[in-house]
C-alpha positions as CSV (number, residue, x, y, z in Angstrom):
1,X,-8.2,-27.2,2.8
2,X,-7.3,-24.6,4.8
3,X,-9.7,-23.7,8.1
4,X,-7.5,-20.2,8.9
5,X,-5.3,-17.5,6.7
6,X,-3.0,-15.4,8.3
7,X,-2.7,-12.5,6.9
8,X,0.0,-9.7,7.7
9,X,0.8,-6.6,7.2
10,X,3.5,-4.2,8.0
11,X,4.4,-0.3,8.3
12,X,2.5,2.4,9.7
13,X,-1.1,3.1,8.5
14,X,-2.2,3.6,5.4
15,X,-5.6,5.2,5.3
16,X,-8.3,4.4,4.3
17,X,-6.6,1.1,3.1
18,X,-5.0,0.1,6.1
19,X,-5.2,1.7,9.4
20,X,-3.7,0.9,12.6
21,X,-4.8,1.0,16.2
22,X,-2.6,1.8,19.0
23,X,-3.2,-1.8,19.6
24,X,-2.3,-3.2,16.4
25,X,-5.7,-3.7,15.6
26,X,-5.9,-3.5,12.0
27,X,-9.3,-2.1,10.0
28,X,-9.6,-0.7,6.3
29,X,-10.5,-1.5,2.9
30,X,-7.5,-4.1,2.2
31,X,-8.6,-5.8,5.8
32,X,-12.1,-5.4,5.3
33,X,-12.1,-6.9,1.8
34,X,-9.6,-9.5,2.7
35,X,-12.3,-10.6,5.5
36,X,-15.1,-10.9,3.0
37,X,-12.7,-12.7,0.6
38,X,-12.0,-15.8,3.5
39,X,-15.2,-15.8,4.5
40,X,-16.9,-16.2,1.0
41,X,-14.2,-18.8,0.7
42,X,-15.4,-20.4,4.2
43,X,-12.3,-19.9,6.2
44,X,-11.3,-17.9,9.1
45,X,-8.7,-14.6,8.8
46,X,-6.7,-13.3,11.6
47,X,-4.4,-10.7,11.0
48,X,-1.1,-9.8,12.1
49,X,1.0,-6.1,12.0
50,X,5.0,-6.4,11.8
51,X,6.5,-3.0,12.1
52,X,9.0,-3.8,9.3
53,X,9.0,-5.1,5.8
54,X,11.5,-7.5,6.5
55,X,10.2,-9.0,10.2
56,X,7.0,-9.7,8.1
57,X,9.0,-11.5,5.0
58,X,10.3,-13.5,7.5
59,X,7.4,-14.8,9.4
60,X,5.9,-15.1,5.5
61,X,8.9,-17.6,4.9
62,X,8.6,-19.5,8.0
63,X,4.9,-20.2,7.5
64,X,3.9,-17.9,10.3
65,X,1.5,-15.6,7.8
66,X,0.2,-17.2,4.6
67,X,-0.6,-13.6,2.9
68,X,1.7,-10.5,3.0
69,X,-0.5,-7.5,1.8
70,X,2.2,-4.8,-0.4
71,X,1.1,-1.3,-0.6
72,X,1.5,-0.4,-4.2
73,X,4.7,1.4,-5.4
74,X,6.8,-1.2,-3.0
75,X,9.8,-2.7,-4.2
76,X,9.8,-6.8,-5.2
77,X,11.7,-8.9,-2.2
78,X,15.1,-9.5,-3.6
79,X,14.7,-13.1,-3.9
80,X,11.3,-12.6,-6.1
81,X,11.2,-16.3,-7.0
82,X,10.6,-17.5,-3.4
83,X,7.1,-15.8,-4.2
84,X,4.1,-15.1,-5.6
85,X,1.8,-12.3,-5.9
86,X,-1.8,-11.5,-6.2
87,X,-3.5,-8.4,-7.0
88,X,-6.0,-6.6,-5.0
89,X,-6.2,-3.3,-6.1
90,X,-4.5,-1.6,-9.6
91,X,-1.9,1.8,-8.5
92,X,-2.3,4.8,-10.5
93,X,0.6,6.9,-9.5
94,X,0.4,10.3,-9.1
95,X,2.6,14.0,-8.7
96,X,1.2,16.1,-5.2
97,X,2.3,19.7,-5.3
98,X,1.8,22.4,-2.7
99,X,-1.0,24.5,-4.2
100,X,1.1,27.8,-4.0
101,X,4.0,26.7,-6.0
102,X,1.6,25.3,-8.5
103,X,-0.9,28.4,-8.5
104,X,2.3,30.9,-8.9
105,X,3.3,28.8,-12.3
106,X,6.7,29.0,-10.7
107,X,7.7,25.2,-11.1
108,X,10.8,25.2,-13.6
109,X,10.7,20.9,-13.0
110,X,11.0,20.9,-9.7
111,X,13.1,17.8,-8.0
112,X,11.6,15.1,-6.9
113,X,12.1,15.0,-3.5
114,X,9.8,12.8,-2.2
115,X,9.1,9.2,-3.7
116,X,7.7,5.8,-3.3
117,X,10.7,4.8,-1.1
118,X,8.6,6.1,2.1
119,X,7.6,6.0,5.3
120,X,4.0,6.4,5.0
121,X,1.8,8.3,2.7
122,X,0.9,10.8,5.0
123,X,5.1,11.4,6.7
124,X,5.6,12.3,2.2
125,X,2.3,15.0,2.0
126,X,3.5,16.5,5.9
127,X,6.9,16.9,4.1
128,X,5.5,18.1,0.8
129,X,3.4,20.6,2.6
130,X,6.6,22.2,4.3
131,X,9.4,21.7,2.1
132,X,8.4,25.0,-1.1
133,X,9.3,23.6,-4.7
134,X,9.0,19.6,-4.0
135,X,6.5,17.4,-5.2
136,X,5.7,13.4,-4.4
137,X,4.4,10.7,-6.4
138,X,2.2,8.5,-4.7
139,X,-0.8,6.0,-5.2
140,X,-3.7,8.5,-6.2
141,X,-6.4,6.6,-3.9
142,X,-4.0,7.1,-1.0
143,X,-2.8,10.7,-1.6
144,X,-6.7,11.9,-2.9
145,X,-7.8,10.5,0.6
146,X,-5.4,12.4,2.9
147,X,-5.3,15.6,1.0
148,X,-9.3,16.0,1.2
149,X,-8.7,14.9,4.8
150,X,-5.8,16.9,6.0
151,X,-4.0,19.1,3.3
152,X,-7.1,20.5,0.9
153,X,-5.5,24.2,1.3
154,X,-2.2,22.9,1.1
155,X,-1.4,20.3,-1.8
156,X,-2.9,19.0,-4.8
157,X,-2.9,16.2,-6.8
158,X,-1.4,18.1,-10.5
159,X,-0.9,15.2,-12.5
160,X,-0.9,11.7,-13.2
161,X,2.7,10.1,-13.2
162,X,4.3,8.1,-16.0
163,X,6.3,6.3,-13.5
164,X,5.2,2.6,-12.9
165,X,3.7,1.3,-9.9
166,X,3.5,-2.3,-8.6
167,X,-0.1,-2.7,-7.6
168,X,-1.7,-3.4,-4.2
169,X,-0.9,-7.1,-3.6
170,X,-0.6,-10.2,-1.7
171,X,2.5,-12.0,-1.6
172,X,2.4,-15.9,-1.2
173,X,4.8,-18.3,-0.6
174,X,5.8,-20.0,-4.2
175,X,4.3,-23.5,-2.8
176,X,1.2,-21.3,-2.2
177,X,0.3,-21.9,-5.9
178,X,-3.6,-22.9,-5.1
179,X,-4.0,-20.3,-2.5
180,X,-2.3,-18.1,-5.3
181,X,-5.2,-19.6,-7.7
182,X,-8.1,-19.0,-5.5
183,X,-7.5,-15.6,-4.5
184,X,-6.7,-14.2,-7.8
185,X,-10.1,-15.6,-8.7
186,X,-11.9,-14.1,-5.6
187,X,-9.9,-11.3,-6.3
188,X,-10.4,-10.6,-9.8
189,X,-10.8,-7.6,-11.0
């Protein structure tokens, strides 16, 4: 039995899931509810912020982390079969507009400029907000969060997306497979 998990994460912020302190001090609901999860399971969680997808695969494969939390809508690793995953949360995806090309009923179809392949939630919506005729599509507990928080006269969540998301999740090492087993349990939905 394990007495610690190491959990990491990677990226910028992204509120209210994850957020990030200057000094890579990480809080949020993913954190928060990862905490609860070890400590139901009577082990001890420290946490750990890489700035890059790949530094954190890395110190996944050499043992260094035994969870990697994915925001949802991120791409598999290329070698998928070196891991698992485990889902926290389910991702509905949906299509931001700015509010004045949606209230002028002037969207033909317009481009999708913006997509899951970003930088942060909140670098898509800044872009969104400034860029006339583009939309995003983007987790909808993420992008309802920041718009009541930062664009509510700007942009709007117009529609759910048919576009498939991967969910929130935690990636394991395959030789993980009981710490795969217990925390889909704790984690079941």
């Amino acid at each position: 039995k394990k007495q610690e998990i190491n959990v990491g994460f990677y990226g910028p912020a992204r509120p209210p899931l994850v957020n990030i302190a200057p000094d890579d001090e990480i809080s949020g609901y993913i954190p928060d509810l990862s905490y609860l999860t070890m400590r139901s399971l009577g082990v001890r969680m420290n946490t750990f912020h890489f700035t890059t997808e790949s530094e954190a695969l890395n110190a996944l494969n050499e043992g260094n982390i035994d969870l990697l939390f994915q925001p949802a809508g991120a791409p598999s690793p290329a070698d998928l079969n070196s891991y698992s995953g485990v889902e926290v949360l389910p991702a509905t995806p949906v299509i931001v507009n700015r509010l004045d090309d949606f209230k002028n009923k002037d969207l033909k179809s317009p481009t999708l400029t913006l997509s899951p392949a970003y930088t942060g939630p909140i670098n898509v919506l800044m872009g969104v907000s400034q860029i006339r005729d583009s939309r995003a599509i983007l987790p909808a507990r993420e992008a309802y969060y920041l718009i009541q928080r930062n664009f509510a006269d700007t942009l709007a969540i117009t529609q759910a997306s048919e576009q498939p998301f991967t969910a929130y999740r935690f990636l394991l090492r395959k030789n993980e497979s009981l710490l795969a087993q217990v925390m889909a349990q704790a984690l079941a939905h």
